[in-house]
C-alpha positions in Angstrom: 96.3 125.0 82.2 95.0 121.7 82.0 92.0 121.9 79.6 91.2 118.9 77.9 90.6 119.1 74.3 87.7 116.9 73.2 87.8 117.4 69.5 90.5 117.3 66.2 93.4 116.1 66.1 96.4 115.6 68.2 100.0 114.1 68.3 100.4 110.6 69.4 102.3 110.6 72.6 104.3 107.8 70.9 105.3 108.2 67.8 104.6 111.7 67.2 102.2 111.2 64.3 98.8 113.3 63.9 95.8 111.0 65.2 92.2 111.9 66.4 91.8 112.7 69.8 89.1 110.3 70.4 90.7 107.7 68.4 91.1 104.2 70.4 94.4 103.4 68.8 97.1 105.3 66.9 97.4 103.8 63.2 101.1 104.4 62.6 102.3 102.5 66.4 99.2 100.9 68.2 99.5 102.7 70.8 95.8 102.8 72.8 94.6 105.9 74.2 97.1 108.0 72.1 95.6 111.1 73.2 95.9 110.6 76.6 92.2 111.2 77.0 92.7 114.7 75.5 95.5 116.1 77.8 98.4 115.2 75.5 98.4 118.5 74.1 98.6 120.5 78.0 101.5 117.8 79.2 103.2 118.4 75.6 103.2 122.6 76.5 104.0 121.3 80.5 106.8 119.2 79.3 108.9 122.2 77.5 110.2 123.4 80.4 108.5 121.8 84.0 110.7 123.7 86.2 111.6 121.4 88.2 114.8 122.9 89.6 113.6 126.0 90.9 110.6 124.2 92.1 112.8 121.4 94.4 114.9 124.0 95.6 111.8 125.9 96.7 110.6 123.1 98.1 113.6 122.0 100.2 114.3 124.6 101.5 110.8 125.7 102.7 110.7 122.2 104.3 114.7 123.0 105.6 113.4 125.6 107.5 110.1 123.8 108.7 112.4 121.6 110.4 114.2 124.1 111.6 111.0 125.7 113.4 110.2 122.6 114.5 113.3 121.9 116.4 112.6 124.9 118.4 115.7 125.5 120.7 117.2 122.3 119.5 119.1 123.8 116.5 122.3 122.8 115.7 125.1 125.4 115.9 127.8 123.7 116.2 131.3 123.2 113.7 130.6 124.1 109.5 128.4 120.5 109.3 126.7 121.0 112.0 125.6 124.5 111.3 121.7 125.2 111.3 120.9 121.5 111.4 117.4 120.8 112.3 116.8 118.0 115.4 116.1 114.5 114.7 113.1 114.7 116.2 112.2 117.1 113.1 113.7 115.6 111.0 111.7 112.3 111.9 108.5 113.8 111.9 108.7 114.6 108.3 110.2 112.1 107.0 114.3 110.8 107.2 114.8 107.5 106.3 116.9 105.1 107.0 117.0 101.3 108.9 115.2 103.5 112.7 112.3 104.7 110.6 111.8 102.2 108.0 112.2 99.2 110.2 111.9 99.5 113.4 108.9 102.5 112.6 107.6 100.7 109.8 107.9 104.3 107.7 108.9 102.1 104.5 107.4 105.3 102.4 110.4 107.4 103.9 112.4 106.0 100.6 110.7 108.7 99.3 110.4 111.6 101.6 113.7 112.0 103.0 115.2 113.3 99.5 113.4 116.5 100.4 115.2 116.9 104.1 118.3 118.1 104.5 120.6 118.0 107.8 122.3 121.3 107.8 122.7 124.3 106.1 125.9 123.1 104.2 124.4 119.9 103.3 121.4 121.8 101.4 123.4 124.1 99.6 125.9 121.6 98.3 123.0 119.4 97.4 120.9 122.1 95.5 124.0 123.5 93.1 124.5 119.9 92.2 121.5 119.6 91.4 121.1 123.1 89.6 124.4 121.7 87.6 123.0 118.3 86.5 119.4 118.3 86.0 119.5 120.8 83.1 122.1 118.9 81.7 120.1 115.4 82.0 117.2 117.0 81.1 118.5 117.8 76.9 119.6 114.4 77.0 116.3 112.5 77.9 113.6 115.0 78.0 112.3 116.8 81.4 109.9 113.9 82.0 112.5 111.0 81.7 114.8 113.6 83.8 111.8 113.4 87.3 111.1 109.6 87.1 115.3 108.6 87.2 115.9 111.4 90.3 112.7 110.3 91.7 113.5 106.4 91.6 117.2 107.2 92.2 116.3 108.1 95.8 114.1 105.5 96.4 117.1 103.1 95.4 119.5 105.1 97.2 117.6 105.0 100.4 116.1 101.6 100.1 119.6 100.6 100.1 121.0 102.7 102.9 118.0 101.5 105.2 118.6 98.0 104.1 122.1 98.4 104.7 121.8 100.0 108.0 119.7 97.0 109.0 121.3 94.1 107.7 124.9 94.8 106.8 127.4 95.4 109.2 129.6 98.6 109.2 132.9 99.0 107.0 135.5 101.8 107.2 133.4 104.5 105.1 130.6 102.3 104.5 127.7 102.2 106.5 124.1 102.0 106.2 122.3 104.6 107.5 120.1 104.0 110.4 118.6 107.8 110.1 119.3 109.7 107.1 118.0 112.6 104.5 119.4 114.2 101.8 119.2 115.0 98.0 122.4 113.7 96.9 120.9 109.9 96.1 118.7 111.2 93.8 121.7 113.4 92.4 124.1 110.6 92.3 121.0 109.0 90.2 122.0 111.9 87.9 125.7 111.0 87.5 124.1 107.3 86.9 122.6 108.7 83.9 125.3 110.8 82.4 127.1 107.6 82.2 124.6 105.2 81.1 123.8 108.1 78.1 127.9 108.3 77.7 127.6 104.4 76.9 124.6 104.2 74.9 125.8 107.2 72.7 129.6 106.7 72.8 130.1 110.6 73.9 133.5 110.5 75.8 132.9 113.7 76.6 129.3 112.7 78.7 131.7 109.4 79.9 134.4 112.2 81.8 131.3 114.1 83.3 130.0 111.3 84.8 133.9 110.2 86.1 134.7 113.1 87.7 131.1 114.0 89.4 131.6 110.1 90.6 135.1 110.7 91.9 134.2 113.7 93.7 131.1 111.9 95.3 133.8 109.5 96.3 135.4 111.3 97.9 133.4 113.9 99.5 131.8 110.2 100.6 135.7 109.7 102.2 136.6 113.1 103.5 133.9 114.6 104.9 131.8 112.8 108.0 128.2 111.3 108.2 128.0 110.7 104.5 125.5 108.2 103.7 127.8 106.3 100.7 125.0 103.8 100.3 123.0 105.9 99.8 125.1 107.2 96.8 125.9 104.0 95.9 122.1 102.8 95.5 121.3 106.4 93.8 123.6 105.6 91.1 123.0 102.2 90.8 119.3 103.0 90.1 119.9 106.6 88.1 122.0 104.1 85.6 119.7 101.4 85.4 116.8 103.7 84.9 118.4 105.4 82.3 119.2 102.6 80.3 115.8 101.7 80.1 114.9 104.7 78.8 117.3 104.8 76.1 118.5 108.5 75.8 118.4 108.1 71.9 114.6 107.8 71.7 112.5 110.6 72.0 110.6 111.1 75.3 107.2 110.7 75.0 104.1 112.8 76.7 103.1 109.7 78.5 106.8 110.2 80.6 105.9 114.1 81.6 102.4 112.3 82.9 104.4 109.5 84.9 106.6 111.9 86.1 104.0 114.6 87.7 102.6 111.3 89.3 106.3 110.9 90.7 106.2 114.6 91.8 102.9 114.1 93.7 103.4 110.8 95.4 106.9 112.0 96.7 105.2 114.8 98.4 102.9 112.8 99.6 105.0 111.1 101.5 105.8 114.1 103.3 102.4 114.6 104.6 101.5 110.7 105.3 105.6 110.9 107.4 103.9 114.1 109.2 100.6 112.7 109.9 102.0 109.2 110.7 105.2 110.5 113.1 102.9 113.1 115.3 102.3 109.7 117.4 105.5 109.2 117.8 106.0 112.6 119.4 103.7 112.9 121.4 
């Protein structure tokens, strides 16, 4: 899948010209290491389609119900929030975030890992058809690769800011920081971020009343229903927009992007295992 090629020639992962593959620096941009030491060609073929929402879903939920085995009898079955959620204790061992674990714990890495943990049944369906709804859509616009780094950094934001939040800000009606929290929707408000950040870079008013009305309906879902992390959302969005304006959704993603965003893939997961192996301690 990921055979190098070591001879001929391939497409510049910048510009999109025909270079060597052992050639030092593309002629037409400057680019060094054009070739990406020969494995433009296998990221180019990865990039077409990465999978990436089947493969999140997959992973949440296998982790969702992890948690859930690991709560043993201390599985919430409760009202329609509360139904199915796994124990903080689980949910702490591999991974939640928020001002408890990044603080006090000193789990800073949870930025990462919590985006993969959900709190309830409810809370990881809602998450996963948002996210079956935007990242396609995101994806057209900048390119699969592009599409992983702004959802990956989008929860880092999101959750950086909740934790921070949690620790250091005190508590408004509806707007708190979260002192133990999980959840995809940061990275999915990152989403929304980019929808309108492509809306004002292209002038699409049709991207610009996507992004509105996902952002008024994370309002206020953020309003009506309880234990929302709005900062959370807030820094998700923030960092989804910023990200994406960056990027500049009018210029063609390049193969070094799919490469970045595997990297973002792997170390998120990471920080699953390093929250699992680091939090056993704490339980014992």
């Amino acid at each position: 899948m990921f055979k190098r090629q070591t001879s001929g020639s391939v497409i510049c992962t910048s510009c999109g010209v025909l270079v060597g593959v052992n050639d030092d620096t593309c002629y037409n941009c400057g680019r060094k290491n054009p070739s990406l030491w020969g494995f433009a060609p296998a990221l180019r073929g990865l990039g077409t389609d990465l999978g990436f929402v089947p493969f999140v879903i997959g992973a949440c939920v296998v982790l969702y119900a992890l948690t859930l085995v690991f709560s043993a009898g201390s599985v919430g079955t409760g009202g329609l929030f509360s139904m199915l959620s796994p124990s903080s204790r689980a949910l702490f061992l591999f991974g939640a975030s928020g001002s408890l674990p990044v603080f006090a714990g000193g789990r800073w890495w949870t930025i990462l890992s919590a985006g993969w943990l959900h709190g309830g049944l409810l809370h990881i369906f809602m998450n996963m058809m948002a996210l079956r709804q935007l990242a396609p859509a995101i994806a057209e616009v900048f390119g699969p690769g592009r599409m992983i780094i702004i959802y990956t950094v989008s929860g880092a934001a999101g959750f950086g800011l909740s934790s921070f939040a949690g620790a250091y800000i005190p508590a408004l009606p509806f707007l708190a920081g979260g002192q133990f929290t999980v959840g995809a929707s940061a990275s999915i408000a990152g989403l929304i971020g980019a929808v309108l950040a492509y809306s004002q870079r292209s002038g699409s008013t049709l991207a610009r009343s996507y992004a509105t009305q996902y952002a008024i309906m994370l309002v206020i879902i953020g309003v009506l229903m309880p234990g929302i992390d709005n900062y959370a959302h807030m820094g998700g969005f923030g960092g989804g927009y910023l990200v994406a304006r960056f990027f500049d959704p009018l210029k063609p993603e390049r193969i070094d992007h799919v490469a970045i965003a595997l990297l973002c893939l792997g170390v998120s997961l990471v920080s699953v295992v390093v929250s699992v192996v680091h939090g056993v301690q704490f339980l014992q």
